[in-house]
GULUMDO-245536 format. One record per residue (C-alpha): x, y, z; residue in three letters. Coordinates in steps of 0.2 Angstrom, whole numbers, plus 5000, padded with zeros to 4 digits. Last residue first. Layout:
! residues N
XYZALA ...
***
This chain:
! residues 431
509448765079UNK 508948975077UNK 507748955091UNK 508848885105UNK 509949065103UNK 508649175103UNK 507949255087UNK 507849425082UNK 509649415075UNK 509149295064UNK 507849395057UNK 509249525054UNK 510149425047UNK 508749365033UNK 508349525029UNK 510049545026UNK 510349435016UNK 508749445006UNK 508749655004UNK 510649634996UNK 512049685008UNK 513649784998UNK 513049955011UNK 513149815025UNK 514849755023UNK 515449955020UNK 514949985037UNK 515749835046UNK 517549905037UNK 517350075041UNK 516850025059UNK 518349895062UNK 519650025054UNK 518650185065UNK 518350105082UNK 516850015088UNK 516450145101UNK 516950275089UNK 515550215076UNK 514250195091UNK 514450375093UNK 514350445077UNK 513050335071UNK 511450455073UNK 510150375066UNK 508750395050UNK 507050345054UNK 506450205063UNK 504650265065UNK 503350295051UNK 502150415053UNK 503650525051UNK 504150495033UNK 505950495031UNK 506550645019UNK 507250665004UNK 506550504996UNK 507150414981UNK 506750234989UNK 508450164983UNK 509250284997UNK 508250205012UNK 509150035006UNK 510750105006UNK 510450165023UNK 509750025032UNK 510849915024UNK 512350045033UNK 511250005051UNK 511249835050UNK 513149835046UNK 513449955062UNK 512449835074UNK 512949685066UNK 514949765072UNK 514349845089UNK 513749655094UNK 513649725114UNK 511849685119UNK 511349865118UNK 512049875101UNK 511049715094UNK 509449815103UNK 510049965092UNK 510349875076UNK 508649775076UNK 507649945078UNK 508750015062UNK 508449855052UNK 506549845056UNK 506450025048UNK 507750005034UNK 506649845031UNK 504849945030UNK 505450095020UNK 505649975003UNK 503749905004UNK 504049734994UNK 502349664995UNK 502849495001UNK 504249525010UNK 503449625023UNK 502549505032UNK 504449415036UNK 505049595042UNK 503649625053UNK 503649475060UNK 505249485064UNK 505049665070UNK 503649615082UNK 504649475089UNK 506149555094UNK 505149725101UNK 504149595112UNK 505849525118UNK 506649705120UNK 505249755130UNK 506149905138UNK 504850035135UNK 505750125120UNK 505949945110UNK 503949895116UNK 503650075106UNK 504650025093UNK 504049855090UNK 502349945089UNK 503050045075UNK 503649895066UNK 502049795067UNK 501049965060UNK 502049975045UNK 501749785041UNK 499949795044UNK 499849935033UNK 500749805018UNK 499449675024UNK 497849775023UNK 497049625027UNK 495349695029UNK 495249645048UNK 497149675050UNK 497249845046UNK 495749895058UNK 496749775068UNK 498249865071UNK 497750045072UNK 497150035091UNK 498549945093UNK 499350115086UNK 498650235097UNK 498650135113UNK 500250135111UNK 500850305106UNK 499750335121UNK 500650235134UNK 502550295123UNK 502250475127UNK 504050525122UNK 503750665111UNK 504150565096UNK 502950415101UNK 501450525103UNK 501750615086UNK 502250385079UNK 500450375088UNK 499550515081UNK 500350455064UNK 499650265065UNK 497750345072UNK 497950425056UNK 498050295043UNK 496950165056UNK 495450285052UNK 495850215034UNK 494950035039UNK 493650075051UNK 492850205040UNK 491150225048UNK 491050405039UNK 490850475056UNK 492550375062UNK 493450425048UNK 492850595049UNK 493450605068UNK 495050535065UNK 495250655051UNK 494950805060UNK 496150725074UNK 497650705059UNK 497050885054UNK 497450955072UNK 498950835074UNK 500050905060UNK 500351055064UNK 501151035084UNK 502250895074UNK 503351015063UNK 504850915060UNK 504550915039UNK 503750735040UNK 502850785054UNK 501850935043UNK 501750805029UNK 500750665039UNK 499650795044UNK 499350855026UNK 499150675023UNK 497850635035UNK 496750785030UNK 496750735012UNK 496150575017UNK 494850655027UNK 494250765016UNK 494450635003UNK 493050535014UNK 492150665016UNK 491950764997UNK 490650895001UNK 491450984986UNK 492051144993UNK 492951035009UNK 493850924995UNK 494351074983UNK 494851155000UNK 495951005008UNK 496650974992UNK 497351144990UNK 498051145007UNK 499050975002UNK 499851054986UNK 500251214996UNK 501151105010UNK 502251024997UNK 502351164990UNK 503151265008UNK 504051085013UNK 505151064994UNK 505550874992UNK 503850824986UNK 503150664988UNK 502050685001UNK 501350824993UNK 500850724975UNK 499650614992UNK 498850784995UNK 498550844975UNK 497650674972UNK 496150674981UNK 495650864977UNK 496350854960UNK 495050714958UNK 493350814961UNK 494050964952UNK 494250884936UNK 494451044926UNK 495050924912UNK 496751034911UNK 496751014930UNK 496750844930UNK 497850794916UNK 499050904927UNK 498650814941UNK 499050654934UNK 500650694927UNK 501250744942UNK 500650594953UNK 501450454941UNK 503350554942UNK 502750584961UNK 502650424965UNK 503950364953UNK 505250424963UNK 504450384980UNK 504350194977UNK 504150144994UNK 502850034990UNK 501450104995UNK 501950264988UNK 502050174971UNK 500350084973UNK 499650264976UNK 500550344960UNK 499850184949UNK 498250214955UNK 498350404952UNK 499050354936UNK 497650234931UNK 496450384937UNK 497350524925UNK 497450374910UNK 495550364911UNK 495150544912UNK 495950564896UNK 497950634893UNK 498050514875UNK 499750384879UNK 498550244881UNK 498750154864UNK 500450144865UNK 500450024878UNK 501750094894UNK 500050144906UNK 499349974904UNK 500649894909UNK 501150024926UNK 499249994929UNK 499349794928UNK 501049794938UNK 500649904952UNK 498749794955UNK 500149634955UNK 501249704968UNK 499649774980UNK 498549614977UNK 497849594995UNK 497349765000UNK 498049884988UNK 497249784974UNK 495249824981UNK 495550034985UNK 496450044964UNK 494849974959UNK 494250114946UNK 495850174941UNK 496149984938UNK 494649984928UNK 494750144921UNK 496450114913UNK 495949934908UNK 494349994896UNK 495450094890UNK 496750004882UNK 496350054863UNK 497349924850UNK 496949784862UNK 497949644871UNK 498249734886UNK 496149744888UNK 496149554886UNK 497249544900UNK 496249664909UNK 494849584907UNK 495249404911UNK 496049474929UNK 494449554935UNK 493549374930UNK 494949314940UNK 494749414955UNK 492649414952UNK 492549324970UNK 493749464976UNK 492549584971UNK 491149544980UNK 491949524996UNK 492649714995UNK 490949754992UNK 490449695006UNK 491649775017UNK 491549935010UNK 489949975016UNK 490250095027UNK 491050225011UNK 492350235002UNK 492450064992UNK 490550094991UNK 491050234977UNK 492050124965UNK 490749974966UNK 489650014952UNK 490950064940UNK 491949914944UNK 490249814941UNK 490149904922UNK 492049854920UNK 491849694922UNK 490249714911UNK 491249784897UNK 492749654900UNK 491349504896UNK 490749574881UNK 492349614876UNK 492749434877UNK 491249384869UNK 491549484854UNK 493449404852UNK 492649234855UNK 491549224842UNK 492349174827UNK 491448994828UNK 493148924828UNK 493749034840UNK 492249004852UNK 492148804847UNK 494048804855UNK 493648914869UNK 492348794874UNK 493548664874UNK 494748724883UNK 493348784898UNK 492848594896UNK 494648564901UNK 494648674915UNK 493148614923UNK 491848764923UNK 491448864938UNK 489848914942UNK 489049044955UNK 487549034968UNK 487449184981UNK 487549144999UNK 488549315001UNK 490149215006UNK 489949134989UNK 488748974987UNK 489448834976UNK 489148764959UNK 490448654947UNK 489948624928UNK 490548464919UNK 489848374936UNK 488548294924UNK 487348364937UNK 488248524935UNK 487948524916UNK 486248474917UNK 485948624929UNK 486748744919UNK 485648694907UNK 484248734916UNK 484648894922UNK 485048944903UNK 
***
């Protein structure tokens, strides 16, 4: 086979490099790839092949779904991104089968490797292969592609079908006595929920099955997110013990990535309470752990919260450019909390300045587009949450406020993205 690899590269029909890892792949020329696939579906070969080819995709996702949670994630994060398309092939060819389970448990397997860089499309081949009819069964396979699906939900801003994705998963879970998974997935279902006492339940339970089973890394993830649900229901004093547990798993795990998640919270606690040094130094120290595995929708979330801080220590031209950013990074993963976020910092430096009327507008997008999310409450590792516009209402008067306000609620996401951009630019810029 090696050899006629060989003749082929030398007869530059097949292309050879060396991946990152030094290690020597081939690339065929498109159109000898059309041809081959020609003889394959001449030959009546090509459908065998193809499963062929999905099982051991799915055999390498098997393989790597336990180093993306652990030290050695980095590699393995490398390793599947130079199968992206092979990735790709089979869960196309799984969508086009009578029994899609092969791509339930891939995605379910690989959920860690799409949120990073492929966070839209990773949603969009679970929420597929979840709607074919062939994967309506309540397996192991359709519990983890709905807890993949759930995540990519929540990372979007998509609360509603968070928890729709989330509930179904755990009750899969639980009748499959899959204690292993409840235990990861009952604290990010808690996030979701619009009732504080079950929501704290869910998140306590997690933390136990987690702790009972040795289970770090969901230990800490669990951990982060009954912190991040304690703050979201006002009660900050709970929610930094676990948030500093998880810090100190993350960092013994030699998680560098997710230690970021509650460094971010600490910060936004920090922030809250008016220590705006720490809250700093908290969430810069988040910033590149995001940025070094281009966690870009994280990124995003973190750039608007450091614009806040620079906002509450009198940066404003710091705060400018961090929410610009912010908001142009944003676009591409469509996260619905991070513009009413960005749009609510933009409104208060625009109110400062005197523009009373953007200001209002901004800040009736910001609430419309806060309402598509489906969420009760605002969640507290984020800042920018809801304001109080009863003052700068009156200030503008109630004809000229009532009329600015119901501007901004008839705003799409692109227009006023792209105002409030503007806004974040100096004059000479925008020419």
């Amino acid at each position: 086979v090696l050899d006629d690899l060989s003749a082929l590269v030398d007869q530059s029909l097949v292309q050879q490099r060396d991946d990152a890892e030094a290690e020597t792949r081939f690339a065929m020329l498109e159109t000898l790839r059309e041809y081959a696939l020609e003889q394959l579906d001449a030959s009546g070969e090509r459908s065998h092949l193809e499963a062929r080819h999905a099982a051991d995709m799915l055999a390498l996702a098997v393989i790597a779904e336990p180093h993306l949670f652990a030290a050695d994630r980095p590699w393995w994060l490398r390793r599947l991104s130079e199968e992206q398309d092979n990735c790709r092939a089979a869960l196309r060819w799984a969508l086009g089968q009578d029994d899609p389970t092969l791509g339930l448990r891939l995605v379910g397997a690989l959920w860690m490797w799409f949120l990073r860089r492929l966070l839209v499309e990773g949603r969009q081949w679970a929420e597929d292969l979840l709607a074919h009819s062939g994967a309506v069964a309540p397996t192991a396979a359709r519990a983890s592609a709905l807890f993949a699906a759930g995540h990519f939900a929540w990372l979007q801003g998509d609360v509603r079908t968070m928890r729709e994705r989330l509930e179904e998963s755990v009750a899969i879970r639980r009748d499959l006595g899959d204690d292993a998974g409840l235990g990861r997935a009952l604290p990010f279902l808690g996030l979701a929920i619009d009732d504080q006492e079950e929501a704290r339940r869910l998140a306590d339970e997690g933390v136990r099955l987690c702790r009972t089973r040795g289970d770090r890394w969901g230990l800490a993830m669990a951990l982060t997110n009954l912190g991040r649900i304690a703050a979201t229901w006002g009660d900050d004093a709970a929610a930094r013990p676990p948030l500093e547990e998880a810090v100190t798993l993350f960092r013994a795990i030699g998680d560098g990535w997710l230690l970021a998640l509650p460094l971010n919270s600490l910060g936004a606690i920090a922030y809250r309470h008016g220590d705006y040094l720490q809250a700093q130094a908290a969430v810069e120290e988040a910033l590149p752990c995001f940025r070094a595995v281009e966690d870009r929708r994280n990124t995003t979330q973190v750039l608007t919260n450091l614009a806040y801080v620079f906002l509450a220590r009198g940066d404003l031209n710091r705060a400018k450019t961090l929410f610009a950013e912010s908001l142009r990074f944003g676009q591409e993963h469509a996260d619905r909390f991070n513009p009413p976020a960005c749009l609510r910092g933009i409104a208060a430096m625009a109110a400062a300045e005197g523009d009373l009327t953007r200001a209002v507008r901004l800040l009736a997008a910001a609430e419309a587009l806060f309402a598509a999310t489906g969420a009760a409450r605002w969640p507290a590792e984020r800042l920018g949450g809801d304001t109080d516009t009863t003052s700068l209402r009156v200030s503008l008067g109630e004809a000229a406020s009532a009329a600015a306000w119901e501007a901004g609620r008839r705003l799409s996401l692109d227009v006023v993205t792209q105002e409030a951009i503007g806004a974040t630019l100096d004059p000479g810029d925008q020419q």
